[in-house]
TIMARVO-559601 format. One record per atom (N, C-alpha, C): atom name; x negated, y, z. Coordinates in steps of 0.1 Angstrom, whole numbers, plus 5000, padded with zeros to 4 digits. Layout:
PT/CA/X/Y/Z
...
This chain:
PT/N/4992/4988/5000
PT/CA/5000/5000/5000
PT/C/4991/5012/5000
PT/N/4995/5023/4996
PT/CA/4990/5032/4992
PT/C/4991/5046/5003
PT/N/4980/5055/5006
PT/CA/4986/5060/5017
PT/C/4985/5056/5034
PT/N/4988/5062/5043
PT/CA/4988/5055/5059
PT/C/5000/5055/5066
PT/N/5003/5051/5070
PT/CA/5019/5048/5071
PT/C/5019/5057/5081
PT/N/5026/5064/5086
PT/CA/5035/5073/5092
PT/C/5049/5071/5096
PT/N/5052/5066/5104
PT/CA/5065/5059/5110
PT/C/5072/5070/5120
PT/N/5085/5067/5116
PT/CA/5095/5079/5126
PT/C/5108/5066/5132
PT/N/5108/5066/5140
PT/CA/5119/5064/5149
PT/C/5132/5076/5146
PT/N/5143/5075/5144
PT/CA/5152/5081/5145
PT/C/5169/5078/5153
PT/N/5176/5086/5157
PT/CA/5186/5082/5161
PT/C/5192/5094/5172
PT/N/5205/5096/5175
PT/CA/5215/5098/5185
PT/C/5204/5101/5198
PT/N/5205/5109/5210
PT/CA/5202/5105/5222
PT/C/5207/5090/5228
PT/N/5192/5085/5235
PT/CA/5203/5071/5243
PT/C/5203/5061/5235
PT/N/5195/5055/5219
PT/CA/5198/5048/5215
PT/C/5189/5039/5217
PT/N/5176/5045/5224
PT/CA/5160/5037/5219
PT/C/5153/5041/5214
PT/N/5148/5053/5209
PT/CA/5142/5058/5200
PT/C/5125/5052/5206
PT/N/5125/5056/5218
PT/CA/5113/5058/5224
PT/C/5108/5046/5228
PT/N/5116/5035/5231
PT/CA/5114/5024/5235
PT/C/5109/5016/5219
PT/N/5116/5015/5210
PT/CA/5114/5011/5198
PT/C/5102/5018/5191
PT/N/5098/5028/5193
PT/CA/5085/5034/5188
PT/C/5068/5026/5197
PT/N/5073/5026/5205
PT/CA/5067/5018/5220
PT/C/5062/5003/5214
PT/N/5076/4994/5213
PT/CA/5075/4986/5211
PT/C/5061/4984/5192
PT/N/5064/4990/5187
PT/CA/5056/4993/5173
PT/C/5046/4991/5174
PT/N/5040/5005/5182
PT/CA/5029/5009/5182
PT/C/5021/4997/5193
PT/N/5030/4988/5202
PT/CA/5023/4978/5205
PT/C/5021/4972/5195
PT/N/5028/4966/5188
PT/CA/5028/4952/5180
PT/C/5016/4957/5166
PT/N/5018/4969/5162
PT/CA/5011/4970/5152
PT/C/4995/4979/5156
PT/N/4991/4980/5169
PT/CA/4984/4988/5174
PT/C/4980/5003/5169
PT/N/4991/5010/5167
PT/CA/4999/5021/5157
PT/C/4993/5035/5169
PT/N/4985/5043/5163
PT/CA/4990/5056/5173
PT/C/5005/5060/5178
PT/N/5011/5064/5189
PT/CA/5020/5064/5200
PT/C/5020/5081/5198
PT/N/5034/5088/5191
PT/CA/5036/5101/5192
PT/C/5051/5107/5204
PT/N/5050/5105/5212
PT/CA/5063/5104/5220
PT/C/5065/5121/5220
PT/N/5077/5123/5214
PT/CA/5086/5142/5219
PT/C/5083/5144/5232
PT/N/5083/5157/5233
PT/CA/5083/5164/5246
PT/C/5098/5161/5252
PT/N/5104/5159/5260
PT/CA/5117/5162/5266
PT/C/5115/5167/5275
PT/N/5117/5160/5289
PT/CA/5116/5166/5304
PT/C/5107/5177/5307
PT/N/5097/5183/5301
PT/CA/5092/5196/5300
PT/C/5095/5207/5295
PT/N/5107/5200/5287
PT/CA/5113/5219/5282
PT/C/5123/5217/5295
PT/N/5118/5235/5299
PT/CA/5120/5242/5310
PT/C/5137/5245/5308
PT/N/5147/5246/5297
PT/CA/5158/5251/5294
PT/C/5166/5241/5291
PT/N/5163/5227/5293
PT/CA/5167/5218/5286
PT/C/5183/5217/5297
PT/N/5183/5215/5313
PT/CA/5190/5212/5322
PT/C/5198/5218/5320
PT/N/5196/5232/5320
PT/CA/5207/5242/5316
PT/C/5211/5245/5299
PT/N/5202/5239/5293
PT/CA/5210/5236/5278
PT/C/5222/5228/5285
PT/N/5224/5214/5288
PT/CA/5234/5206/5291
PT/C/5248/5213/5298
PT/N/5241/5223/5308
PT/CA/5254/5232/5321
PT/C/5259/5241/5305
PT/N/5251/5244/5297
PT/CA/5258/5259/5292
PT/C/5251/5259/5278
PT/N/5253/5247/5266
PT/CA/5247/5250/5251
PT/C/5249/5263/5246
PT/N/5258/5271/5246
PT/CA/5260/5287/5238
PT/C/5251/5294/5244
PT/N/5249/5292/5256
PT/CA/5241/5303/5265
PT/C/5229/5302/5260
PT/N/5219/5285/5261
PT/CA/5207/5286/5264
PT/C/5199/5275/5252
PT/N/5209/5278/5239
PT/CA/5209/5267/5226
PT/C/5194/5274/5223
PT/N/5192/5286/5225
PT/CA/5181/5290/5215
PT/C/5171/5286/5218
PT/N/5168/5292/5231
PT/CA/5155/5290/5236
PT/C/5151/5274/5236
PT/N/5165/5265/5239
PT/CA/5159/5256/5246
PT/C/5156/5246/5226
PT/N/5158/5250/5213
PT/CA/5154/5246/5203
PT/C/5144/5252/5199
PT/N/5139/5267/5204
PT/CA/5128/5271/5202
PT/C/5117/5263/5208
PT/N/5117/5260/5220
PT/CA/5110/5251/5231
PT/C/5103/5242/5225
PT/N/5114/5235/5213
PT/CA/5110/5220/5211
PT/C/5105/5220/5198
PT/N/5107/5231/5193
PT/CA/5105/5234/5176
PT/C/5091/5238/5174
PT/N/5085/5242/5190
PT/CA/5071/5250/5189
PT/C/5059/5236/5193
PT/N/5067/5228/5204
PT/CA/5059/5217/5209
PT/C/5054/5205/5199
PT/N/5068/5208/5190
PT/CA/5062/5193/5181
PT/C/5058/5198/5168
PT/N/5056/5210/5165
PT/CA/5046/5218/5153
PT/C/5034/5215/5158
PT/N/5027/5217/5175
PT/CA/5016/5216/5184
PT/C/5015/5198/5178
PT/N/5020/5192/5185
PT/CA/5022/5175/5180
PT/C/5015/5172/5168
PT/N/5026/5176/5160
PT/CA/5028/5174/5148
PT/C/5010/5175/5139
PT/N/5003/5187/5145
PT/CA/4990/5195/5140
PT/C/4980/5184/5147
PT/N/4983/5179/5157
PT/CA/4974/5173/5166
PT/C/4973/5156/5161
PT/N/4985/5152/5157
PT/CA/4986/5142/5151
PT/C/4976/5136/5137
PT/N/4977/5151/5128
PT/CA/4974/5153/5116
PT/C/4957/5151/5117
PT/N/4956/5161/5128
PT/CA/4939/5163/5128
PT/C/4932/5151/5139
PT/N/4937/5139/5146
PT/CA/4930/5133/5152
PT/C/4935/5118/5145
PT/N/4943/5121/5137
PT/CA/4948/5107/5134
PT/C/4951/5104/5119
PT/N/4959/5108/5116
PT/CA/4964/5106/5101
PT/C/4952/5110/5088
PT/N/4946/5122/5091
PT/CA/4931/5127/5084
PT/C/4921/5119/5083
PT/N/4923/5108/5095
PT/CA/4912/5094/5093
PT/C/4920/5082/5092
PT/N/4929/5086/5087
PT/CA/4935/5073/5079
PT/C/4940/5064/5094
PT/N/4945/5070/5103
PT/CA/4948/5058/5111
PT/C/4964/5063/5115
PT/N/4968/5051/5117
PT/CA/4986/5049/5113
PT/C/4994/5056/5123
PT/N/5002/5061/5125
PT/CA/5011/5066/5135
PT/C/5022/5065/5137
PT/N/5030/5062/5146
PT/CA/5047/5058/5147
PT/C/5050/5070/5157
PT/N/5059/5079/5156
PT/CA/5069/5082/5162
PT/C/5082/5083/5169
PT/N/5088/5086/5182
PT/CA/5100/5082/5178
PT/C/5109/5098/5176
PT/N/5104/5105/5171
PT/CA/5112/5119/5161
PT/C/5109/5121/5152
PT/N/5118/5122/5143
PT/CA/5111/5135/5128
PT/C/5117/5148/5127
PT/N/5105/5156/5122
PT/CA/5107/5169/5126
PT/C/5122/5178/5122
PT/N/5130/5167/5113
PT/CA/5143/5172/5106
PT/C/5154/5171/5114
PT/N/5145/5168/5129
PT/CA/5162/5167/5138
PT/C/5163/5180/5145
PT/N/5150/5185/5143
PT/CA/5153/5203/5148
PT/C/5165/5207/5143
PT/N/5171/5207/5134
PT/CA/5181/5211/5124
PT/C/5194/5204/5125
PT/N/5192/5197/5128
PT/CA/5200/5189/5131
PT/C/5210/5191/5148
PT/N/5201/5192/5155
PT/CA/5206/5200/5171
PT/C/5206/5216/5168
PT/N/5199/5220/5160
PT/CA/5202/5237/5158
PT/C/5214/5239/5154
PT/N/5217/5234/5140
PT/CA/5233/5235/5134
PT/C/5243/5233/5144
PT/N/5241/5224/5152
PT/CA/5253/5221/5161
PT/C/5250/5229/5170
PT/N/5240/5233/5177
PT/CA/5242/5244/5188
PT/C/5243/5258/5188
PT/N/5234/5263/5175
PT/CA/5230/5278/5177
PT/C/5246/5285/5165
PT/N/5244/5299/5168
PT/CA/5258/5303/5164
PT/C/5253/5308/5145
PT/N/5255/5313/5141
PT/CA/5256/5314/5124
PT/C/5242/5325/5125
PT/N/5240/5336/5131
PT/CA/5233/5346/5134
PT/C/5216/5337/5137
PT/N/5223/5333/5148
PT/CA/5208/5324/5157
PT/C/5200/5316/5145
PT/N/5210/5308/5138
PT/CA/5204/5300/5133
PT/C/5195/5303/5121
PT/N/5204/5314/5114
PT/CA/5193/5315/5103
PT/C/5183/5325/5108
PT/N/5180/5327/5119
PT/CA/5167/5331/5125
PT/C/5157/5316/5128
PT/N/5168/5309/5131
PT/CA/5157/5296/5136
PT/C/5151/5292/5123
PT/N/5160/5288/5113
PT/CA/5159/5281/5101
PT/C/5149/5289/5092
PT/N/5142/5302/5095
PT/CA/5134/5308/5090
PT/C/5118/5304/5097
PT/N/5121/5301/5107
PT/CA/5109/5300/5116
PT/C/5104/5283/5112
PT/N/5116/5278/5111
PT/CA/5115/5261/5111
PT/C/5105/5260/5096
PT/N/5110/5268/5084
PT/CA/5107/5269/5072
PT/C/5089/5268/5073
PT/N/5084/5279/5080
PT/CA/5074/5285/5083
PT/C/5063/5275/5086
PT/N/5067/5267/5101
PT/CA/5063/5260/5103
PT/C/5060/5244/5101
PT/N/5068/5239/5093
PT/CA/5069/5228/5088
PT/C/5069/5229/5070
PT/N/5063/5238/5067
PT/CA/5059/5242/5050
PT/C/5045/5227/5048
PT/N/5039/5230/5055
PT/CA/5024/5223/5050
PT/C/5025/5208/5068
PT/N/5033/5210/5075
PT/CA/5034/5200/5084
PT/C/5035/5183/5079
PT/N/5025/5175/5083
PT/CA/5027/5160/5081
PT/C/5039/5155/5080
PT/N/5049/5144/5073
PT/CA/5060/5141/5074
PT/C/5061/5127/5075
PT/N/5066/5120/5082
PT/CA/5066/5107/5079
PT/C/5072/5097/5067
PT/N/5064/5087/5066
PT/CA/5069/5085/5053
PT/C/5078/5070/5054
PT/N/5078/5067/5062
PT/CA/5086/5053/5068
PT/C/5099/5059/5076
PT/N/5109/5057/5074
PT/CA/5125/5061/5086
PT/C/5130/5052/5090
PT/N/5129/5049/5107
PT/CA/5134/5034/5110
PT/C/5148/5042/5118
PT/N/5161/5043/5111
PT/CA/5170/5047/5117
PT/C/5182/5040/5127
PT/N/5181/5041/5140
PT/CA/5190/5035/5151
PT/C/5201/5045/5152
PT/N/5217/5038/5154
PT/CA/5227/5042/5155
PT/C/5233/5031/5166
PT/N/5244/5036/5169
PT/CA/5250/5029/5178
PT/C/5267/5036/5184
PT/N/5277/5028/5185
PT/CA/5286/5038/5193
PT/C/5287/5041/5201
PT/N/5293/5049/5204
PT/CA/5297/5062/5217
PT/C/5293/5052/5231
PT/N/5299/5043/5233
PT/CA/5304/5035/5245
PT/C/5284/5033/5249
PT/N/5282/5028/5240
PT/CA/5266/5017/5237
PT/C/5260/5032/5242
PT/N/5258/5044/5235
PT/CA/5250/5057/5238
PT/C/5251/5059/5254
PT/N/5263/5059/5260
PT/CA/5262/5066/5276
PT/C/5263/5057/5283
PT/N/5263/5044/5278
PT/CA/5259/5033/5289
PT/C/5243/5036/5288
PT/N/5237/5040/5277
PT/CA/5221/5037/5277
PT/C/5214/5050/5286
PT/N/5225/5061/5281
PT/CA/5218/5070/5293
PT/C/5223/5071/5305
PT/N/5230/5066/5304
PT/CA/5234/5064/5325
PT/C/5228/5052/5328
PT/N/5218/5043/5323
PT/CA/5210/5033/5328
PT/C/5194/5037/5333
PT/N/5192/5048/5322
PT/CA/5182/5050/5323
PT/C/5178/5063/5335
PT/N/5189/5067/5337
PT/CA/5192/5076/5347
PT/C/5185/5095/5343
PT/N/5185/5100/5332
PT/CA/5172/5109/5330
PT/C/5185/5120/5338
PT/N/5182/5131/5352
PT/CA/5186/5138/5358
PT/C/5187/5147/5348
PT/N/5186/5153/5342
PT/CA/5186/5164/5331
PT/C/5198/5158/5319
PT/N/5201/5150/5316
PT/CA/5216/5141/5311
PT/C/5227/5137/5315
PT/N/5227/5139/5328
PT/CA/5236/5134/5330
PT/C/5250/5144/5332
PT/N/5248/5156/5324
PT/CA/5254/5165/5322
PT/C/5260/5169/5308
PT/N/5258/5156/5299
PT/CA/5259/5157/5286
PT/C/5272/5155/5284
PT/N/5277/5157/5273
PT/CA/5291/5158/5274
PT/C/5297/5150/5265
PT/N/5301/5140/5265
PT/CA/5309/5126/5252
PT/C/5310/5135/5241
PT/N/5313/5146/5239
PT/CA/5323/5152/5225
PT/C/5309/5159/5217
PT/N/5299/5162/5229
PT/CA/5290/5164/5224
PT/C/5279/5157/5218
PT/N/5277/5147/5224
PT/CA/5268/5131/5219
PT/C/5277/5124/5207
PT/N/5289/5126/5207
PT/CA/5295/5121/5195
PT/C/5291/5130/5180
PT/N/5293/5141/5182
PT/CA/5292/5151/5171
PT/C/5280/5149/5168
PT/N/5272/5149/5175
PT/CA/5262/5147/5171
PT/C/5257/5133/5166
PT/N/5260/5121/5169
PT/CA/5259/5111/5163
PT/C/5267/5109/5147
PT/N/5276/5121/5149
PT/CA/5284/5120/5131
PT/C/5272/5132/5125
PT/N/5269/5139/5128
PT/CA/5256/5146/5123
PT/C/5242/5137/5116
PT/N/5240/5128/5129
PT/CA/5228/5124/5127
PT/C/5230/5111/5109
PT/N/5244/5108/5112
PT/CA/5251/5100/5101
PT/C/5247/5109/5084
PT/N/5252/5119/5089
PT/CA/5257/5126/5075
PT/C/5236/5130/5072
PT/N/5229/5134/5081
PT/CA/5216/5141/5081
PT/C/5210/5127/5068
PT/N/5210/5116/5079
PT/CA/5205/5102/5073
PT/C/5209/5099/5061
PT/N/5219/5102/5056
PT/CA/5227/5098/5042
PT/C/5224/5105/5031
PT/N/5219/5117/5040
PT/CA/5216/5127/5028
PT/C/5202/5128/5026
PT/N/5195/5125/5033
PT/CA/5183/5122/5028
PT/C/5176/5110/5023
PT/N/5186/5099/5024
PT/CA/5183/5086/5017
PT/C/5186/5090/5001
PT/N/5193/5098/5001
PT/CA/5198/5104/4986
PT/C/5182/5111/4976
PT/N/5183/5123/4987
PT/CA/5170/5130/4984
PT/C/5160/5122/4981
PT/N/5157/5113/4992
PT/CA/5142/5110/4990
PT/C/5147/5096/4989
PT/N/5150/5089/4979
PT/CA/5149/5076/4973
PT/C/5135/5066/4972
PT/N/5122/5073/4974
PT/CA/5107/5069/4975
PT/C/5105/5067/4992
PT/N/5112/5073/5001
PT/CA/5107/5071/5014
PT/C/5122/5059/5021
PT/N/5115/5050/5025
PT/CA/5118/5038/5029
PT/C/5128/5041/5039
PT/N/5143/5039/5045
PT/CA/5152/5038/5054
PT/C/5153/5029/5059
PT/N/5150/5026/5074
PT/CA/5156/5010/5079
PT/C/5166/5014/5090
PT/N/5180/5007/5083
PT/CA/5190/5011/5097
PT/C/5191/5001/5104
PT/N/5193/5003/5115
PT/CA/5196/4990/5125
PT/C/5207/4996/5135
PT/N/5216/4986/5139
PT/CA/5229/4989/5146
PT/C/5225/4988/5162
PT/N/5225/4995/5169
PT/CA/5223/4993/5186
PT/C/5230/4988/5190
PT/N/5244/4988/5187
PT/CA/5254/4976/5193
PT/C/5250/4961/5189
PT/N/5243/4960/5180
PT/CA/5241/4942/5176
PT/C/5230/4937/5178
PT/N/5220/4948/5184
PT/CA/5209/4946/5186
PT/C/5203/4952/5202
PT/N/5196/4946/5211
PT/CA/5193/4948/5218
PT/C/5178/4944/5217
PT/N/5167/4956/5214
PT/CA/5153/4949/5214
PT/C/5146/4955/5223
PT/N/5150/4963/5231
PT/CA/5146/4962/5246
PT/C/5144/4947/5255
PT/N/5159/4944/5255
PT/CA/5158/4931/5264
PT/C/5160/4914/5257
PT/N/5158/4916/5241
PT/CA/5163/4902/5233
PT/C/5151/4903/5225
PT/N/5140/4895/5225
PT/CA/5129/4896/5216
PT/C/5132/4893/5205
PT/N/5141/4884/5205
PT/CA/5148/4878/5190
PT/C/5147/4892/5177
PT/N/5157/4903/5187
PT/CA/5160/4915/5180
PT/C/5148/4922/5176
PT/N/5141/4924/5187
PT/CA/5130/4932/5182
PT/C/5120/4921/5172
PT/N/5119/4914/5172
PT/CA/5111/4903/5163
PT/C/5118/4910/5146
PT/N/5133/4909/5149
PT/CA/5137/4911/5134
PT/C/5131/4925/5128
PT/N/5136/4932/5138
PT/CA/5132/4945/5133
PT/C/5114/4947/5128
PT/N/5107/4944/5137
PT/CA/5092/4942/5131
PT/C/5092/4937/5121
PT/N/5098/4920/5118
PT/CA/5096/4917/5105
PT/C/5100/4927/5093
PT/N/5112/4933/5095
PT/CA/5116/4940/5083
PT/C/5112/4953/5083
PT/N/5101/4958/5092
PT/CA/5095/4967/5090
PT/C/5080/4961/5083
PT/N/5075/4952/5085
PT/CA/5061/4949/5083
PT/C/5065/4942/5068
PT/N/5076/4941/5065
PT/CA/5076/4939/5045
PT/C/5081/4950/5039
PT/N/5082/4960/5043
PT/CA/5084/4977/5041
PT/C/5067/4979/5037
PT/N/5062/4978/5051
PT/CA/5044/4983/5049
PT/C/5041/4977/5035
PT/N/5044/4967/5033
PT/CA/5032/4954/5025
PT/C/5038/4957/5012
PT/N/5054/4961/5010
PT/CA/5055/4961/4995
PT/C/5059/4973/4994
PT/N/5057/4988/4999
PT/CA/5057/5002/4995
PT/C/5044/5007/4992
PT/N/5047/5016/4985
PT/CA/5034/5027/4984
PT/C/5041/5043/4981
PT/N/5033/5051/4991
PT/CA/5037/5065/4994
PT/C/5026/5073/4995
PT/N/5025/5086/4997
PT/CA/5017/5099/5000
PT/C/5022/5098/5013
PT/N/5008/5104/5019
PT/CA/5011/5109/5038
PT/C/5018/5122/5038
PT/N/5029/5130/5027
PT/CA/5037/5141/5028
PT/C/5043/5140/5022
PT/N/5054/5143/5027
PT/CA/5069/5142/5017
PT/C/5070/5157/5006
């Protein structure tokens, strides 16, 4: 294959993102890119009050993983060594649209522009979904104190977002690989079965694609 693979985890809050990127970068001894979360300072009170505190708390996250994202590029991908994620940087936009108001956003969406012009992209999409029920059973297990203020109507909407985001860029980019897998059918946290499947059908993705390290 052509290229260094670049791997993104994608999905909903709550589905696995991070645990499935984990699991990868074990199996394939893959560089480990984990999001900032519980350090953005506005995140808690994003949850109490999204209109109030949508901006800041997507500016927070838009600046951390540009930092990432650069740090990635220059200690890893530049020497050809592989990296899995579990974000791509296209979900900034994805939580922007739904939080910030029409004004905010095309201030964000200019900054996003800016930053992500010449940014690494991943070229592999391993996308997890799952329903509503499956989502807030996962984060009320995992207990993260800064969630548990999230709101059903809000984790849904955005799960039909992250639907419509994924569809539309399987359209666009027909050259970069999609793997969906269902969270309800699959448990590869606690069922190795599951995670075995998913590795496999990720590791005949690696062996029979060929890509550029930027989309």
């Amino acid at each position: 294959m052509g290229g260094t693979p670049f791997i993104t985890v994608e999905g909903p809050i709550g589905v696995g993102k991070t645990s499935l990127a984990k699991a990868i970068s074990d199996h394939f001894n893959f560089a480990l890119l984990k999001e900032i979360v519980d350090e953005n300072p506005f995140l808690g009170k994003f949850y109490e009050n999204i209109e109030e505190w949508s901006f800041q708390t997507e500016m927070f996250f838009l600046c951390n993983r540009y930092k990432q994202l650069g740090d990635i590029n220059t200690h890893y991908l530049s020497k050809h060594q592989s990296v899995v994620a579990d974000y791509h940087i296209f979900k900034n936009l994805i939580f922007a649209q739904r939080t910030l108001n029409h004004e905010e956003y095309q201030k964000y969406y200019k900054i996003y522009q800016i930053l992500t012009a010449d940014m690494p992209k991943p070229n592999v999409i391993i996308y997890l979904h799952a329903s509503l029920d499956t989502l807030l059973k996962r984060i009320k297990i995992r207990g993260r104190e800064l969630e548990k203020n999230i709101s059903p109507l809000y984790l849904e909407q955005l799960s039909i977002d992250y639907e419509e985001t994924i569809t539309s860029f399987a359209q666009l980019h027909p050259d970069i690989p999609v793997l969906r897998f269902n969270g309800d059918e699959l448990d590869f946290v606690n069922n190795e079965q599951d995670l075995n499947h998913i590795i496999e059908k990720l590791s005949l993705t690696l062996k029979s694609n060929s890509w550029s390290n930027t989309l």
